[in-house]
C-alpha positions in Angstrom: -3.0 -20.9 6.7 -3.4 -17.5 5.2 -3.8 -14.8 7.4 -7.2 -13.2 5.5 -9.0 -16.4 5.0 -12.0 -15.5 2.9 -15.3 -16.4 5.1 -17.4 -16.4 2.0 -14.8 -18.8 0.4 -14.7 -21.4 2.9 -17.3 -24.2 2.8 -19.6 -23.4 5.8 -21.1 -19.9 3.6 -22.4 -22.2 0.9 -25.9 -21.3 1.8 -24.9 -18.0 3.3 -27.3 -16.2 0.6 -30.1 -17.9 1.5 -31.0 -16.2 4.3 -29.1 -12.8 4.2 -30.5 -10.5 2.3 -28.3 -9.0 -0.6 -27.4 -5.5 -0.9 -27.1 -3.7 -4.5 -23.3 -3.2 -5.0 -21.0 -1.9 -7.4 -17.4 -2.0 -8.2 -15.5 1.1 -8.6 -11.9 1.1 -9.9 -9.9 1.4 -12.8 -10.5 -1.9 -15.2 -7.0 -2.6 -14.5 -7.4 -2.9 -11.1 -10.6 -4.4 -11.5 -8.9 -7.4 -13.7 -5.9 -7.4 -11.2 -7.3 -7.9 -8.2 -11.4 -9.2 -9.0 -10.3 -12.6 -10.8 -13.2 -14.6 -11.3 -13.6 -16.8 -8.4 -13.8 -13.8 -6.3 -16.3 -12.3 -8.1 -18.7 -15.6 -8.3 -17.8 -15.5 -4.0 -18.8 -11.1 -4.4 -22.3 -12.5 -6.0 -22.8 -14.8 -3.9 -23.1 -12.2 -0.9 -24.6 -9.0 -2.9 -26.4 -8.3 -5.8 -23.7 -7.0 -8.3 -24.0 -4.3 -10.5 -22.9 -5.7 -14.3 -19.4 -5.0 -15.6 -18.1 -3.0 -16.8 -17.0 -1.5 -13.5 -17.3 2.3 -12.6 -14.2 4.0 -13.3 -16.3 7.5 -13.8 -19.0 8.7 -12.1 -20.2 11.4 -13.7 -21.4 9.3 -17.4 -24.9 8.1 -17.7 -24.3 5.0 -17.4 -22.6 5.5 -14.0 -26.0 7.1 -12.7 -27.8 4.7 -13.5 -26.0 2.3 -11.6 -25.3 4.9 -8.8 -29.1 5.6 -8.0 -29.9 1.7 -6.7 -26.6 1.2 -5.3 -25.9 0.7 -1.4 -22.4 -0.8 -1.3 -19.7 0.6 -3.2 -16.4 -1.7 -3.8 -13.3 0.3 -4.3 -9.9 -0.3 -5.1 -7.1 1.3 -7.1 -8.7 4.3 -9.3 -11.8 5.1 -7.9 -13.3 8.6 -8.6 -13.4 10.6 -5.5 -16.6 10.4 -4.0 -17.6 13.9 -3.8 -20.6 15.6 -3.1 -21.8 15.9 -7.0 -20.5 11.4 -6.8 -23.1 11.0 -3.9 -25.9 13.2 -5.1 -26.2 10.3 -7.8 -26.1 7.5 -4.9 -28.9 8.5 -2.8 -28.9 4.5 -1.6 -25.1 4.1 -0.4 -24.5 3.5 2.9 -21.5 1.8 3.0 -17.9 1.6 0.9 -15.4 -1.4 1.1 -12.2 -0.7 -0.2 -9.9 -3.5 -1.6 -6.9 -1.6 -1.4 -4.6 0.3 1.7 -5.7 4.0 1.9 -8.8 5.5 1.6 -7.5 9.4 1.4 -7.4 9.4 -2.6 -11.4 9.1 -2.7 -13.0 9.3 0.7 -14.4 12.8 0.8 -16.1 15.1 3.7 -19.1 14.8 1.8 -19.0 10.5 3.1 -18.0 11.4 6.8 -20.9 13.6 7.1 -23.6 11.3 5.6 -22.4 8.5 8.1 -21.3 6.3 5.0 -19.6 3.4 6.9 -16.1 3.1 5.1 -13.9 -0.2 5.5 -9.7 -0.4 4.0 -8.0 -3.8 2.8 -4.9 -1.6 4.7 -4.4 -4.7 6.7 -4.2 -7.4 4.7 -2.1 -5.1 2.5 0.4 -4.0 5.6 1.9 -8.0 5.5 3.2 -8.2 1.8 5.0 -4.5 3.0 5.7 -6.1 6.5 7.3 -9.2 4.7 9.3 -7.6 2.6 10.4 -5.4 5.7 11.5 -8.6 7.6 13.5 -9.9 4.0 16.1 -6.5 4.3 16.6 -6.5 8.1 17.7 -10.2 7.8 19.4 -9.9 4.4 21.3 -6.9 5.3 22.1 -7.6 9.0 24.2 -10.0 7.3 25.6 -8.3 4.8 24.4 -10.3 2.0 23.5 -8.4 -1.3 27.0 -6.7 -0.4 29.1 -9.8 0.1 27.3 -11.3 -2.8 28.6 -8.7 -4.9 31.8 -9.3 -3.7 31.7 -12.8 -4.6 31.0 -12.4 -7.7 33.6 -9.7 -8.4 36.6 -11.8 -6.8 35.4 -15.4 -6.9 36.7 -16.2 -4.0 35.1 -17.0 -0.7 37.4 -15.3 1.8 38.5 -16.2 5.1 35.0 -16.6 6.7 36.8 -16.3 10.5 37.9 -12.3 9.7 33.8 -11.6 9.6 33.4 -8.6 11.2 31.5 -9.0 14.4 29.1 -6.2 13.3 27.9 -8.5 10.8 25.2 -11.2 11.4 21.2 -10.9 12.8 22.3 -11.9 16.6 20.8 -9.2 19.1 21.1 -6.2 16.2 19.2 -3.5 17.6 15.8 -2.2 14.9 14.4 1.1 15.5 10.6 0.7 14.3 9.3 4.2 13.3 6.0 4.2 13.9 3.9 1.8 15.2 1.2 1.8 12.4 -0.9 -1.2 11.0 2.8 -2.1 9.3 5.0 -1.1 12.1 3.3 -3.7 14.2 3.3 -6.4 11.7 7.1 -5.8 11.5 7.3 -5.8 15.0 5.3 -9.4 15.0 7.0 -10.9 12.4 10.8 -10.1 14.3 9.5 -11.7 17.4 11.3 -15.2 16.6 14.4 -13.5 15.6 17.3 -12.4 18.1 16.7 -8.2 17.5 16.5 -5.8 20.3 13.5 -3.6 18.9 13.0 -0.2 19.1 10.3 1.7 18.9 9.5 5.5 18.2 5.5 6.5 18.2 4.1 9.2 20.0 0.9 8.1 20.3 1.9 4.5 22.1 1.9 4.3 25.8 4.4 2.5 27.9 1.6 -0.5 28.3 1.3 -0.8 24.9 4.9 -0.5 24.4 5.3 -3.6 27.2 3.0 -5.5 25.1 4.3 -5.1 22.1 7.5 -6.1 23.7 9.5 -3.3 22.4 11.8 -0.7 23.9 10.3 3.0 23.4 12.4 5.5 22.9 12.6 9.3 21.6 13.1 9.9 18.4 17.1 10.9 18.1 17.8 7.5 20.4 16.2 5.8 18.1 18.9 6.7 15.1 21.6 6.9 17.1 20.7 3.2 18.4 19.3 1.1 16.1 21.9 -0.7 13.9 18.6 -1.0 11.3 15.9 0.9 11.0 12.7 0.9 9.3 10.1 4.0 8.8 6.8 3.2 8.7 5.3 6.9 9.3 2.3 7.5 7.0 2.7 10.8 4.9 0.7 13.5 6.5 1.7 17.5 6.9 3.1 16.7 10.8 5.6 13.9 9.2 6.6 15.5 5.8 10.5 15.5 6.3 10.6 14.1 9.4 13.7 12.1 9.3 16.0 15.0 8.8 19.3 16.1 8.4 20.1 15.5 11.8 18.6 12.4 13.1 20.2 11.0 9.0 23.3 12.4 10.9 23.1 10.7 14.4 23.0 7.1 12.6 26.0 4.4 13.1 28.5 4.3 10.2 27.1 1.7 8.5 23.6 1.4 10.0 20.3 0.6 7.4 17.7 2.6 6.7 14.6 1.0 5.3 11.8 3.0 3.7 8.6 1.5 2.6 6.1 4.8 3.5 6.5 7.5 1.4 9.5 8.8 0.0 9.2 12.7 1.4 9.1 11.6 5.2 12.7 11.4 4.3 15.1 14.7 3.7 16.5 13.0 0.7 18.6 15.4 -0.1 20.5 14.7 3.2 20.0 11.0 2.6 21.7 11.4 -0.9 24.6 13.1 0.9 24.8 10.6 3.8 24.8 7.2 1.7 27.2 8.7 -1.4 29.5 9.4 1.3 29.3 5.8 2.6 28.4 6.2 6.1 24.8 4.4 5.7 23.2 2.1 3.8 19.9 2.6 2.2 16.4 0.1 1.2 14.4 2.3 -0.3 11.5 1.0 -1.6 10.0 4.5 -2.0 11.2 8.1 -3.1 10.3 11.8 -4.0 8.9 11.3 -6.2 8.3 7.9 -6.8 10.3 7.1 -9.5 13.1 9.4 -9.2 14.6 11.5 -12.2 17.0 9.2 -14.6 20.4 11.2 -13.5 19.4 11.4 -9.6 22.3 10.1 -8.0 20.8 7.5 -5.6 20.7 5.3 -9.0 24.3 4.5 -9.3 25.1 4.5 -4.8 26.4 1.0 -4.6 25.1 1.1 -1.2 21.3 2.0 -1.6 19.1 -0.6 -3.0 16.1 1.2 -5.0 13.2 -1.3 -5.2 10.0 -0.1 -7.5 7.2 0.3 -4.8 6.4 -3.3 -4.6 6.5 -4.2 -1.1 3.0 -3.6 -0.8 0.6 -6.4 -2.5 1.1 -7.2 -6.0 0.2 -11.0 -7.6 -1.2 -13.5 -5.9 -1.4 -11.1 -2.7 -3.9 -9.1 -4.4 -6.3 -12.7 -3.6 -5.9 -11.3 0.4 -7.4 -7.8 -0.8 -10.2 -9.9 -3.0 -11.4 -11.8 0.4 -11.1 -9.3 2.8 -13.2 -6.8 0.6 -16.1 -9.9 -0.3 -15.8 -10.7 3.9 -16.3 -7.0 4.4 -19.3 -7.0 2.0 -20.8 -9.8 3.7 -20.3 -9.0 7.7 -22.0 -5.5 6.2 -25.2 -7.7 4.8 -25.8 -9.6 7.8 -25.2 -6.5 9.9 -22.6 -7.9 12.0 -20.5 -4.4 11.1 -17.0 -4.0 9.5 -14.1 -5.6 11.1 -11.7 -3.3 9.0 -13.9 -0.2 9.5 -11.8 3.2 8.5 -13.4 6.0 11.0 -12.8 9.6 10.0 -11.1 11.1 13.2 -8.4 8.4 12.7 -7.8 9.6 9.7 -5.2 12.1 11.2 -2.9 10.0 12.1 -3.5 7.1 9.4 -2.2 6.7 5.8 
């Protein structure tokens, strides 16, 4: 069963649009996004909950063409490369009450000027958070036991070894995993290990001891959780409070040999110190993100034989871009029949949200 099951898509809402009426709607993205992530059955299941503006979709707001649209439109469907909907956006959308975005965060194109004309807002950041939870879940378990190392071995020596001199420290039973933050992905992480033999950790400020006990987690402070955790896994979004915020010293306080998993934003990490730490050997890296993003050719993270640089995919690419499709057409349709968003984004969040 997949865990964003499209309500529109399922049998039940074949004569949902007979007596719900549809709201004018438009999609705003970059084409490419729009081809990626709209295929065509989700489309036919967008019409058959709103009245949608024709392609091509808006990927500038300030053309005639976009005006036009703009002036009848009351829901707007975002996704990767959407304009920023700014004051001089909105003036041209007198009509839009609402925005559904089929994508994570909504920072890139969610203005003031929205918050302050009560524009509902709704984020895909869910449905997004399990591909990056997923792919979270795939290191811990692939490097708890050692295998893209071992691997290597193998196919350096050909040989198997004597499988008896394992290290103990090697293996997925009752390894300790720090969770850094207990965001929309830290949680999914944390629900995804829950058949697995970890002891979890857990650093997050804003989560109380109750919530910690229901999560089932262990919270701790924030140098415990380095020096503990035999893997751990950031999951802080990127705001001014957590730029750099796993420094030099907590890098420092790790276990010879512990993981670090990054799949937030490259510049909550000192890399600098993280270079210096993993070159000398003493950790091992997943980075799935850096600063910047694609780091310069020479950088010497690209030839570490322990760090494993992944191109930003853990979040949803292929056929996971269907879960951002049905969530955004649900979204659409729980806003028609005025049953509210069940994704809503609401602004004083946004502080402590990607």
């Amino acid at each position: 069963m997949h865990a964003f099951p499209s309500r529109v898509l399922e049998a039940e809402h074949d004569n949902w649009s007979s007596h719900v009426r549809k709201p004018v709607t438009a999609l705003s993205m970059s084409p490419a996004a729009a081809a990626a992530v709209f295929r065509p059955r989700y489309l036919e299941a967008l019409r058959e909950v709103c009245d949608l503006a024709p392609l091509p979709v808006l990927d500038d707001l300030t053309g005639d063409r976009a005006k036009g649209v703009l002036a009848d439109v009351e829901v707007l469907v975002t996704s990767w490369g959407c304009p920023r909907l700014d004051e001089d956006a909105l003036a041209a959308a007198p009509r839009l009450k609402a925005v559904v975005h089929a994508a994570g965060t909504v920072r890139r194109h969610i203005t003031d000027a929205c918050w302050d004309r009560g524009i509902e807002v709704s984020s895909a950041a869910a449905a997004n958070a399990l591909p990056v939870a997923e792919y979270t879940l795939g290191m811990i378990l692939l490097y708890g036991k050692h295998v893209l190392e071992r691997a290597r071995e193998y196919r350096r020596t050909r040989k198997r070894g004597d499988w008896l001199s394992v290290p103990h420290a090697v293996g997925n039973y009752r390894s300790t995993v720090g969770i850094l933050s207990a965001s929309l992905i830290g949680r999914r992480v944390i629900e995804l290990l829950r058949p697995f033999d970890h002891d979890v950790l857990l650093y997050d400020p804003y989560v109380t001891q109750t919530e910690a006990d229901e999560l089932g987690v262990e919270l701790v402070g924030l140098p415990e959780l380095f020096s503990r955790s035999d893997l751990l896994s950031v999951h802080a979004p990127l705001l001014p409070a957590t730029h750099g915020l796993v420094s030099r010293e907590l890098l420092n306080a790790m276990r010879p040999g512990a993981v670090l998993i990054n799949t937030s934003r490259g510049a909550v990490i000192d890399q600098d110190r993280l270079t210096d730490v993993v070159r000398a050997g003493r950790i091992r890296a997943v980075l799935d993100v850096t600063d910047p993003d694609v780091l310069p050719p020479g950088h010497a993270l690209w030839d570490c034989p322990n760090v494993l640089l992944t191109p930003h995919l853990a979040g949803s690419q292929g056929n996971e871009w269907e879960r951002l499709a049905g969530t955004a057409v649900d979204e659409v349709a729980r806003w028609a029949a005025g049953d509210g968003f069940t994704h809503p984004v609401r602004r004083e969040r946004l502080a402590f949200q990607a």
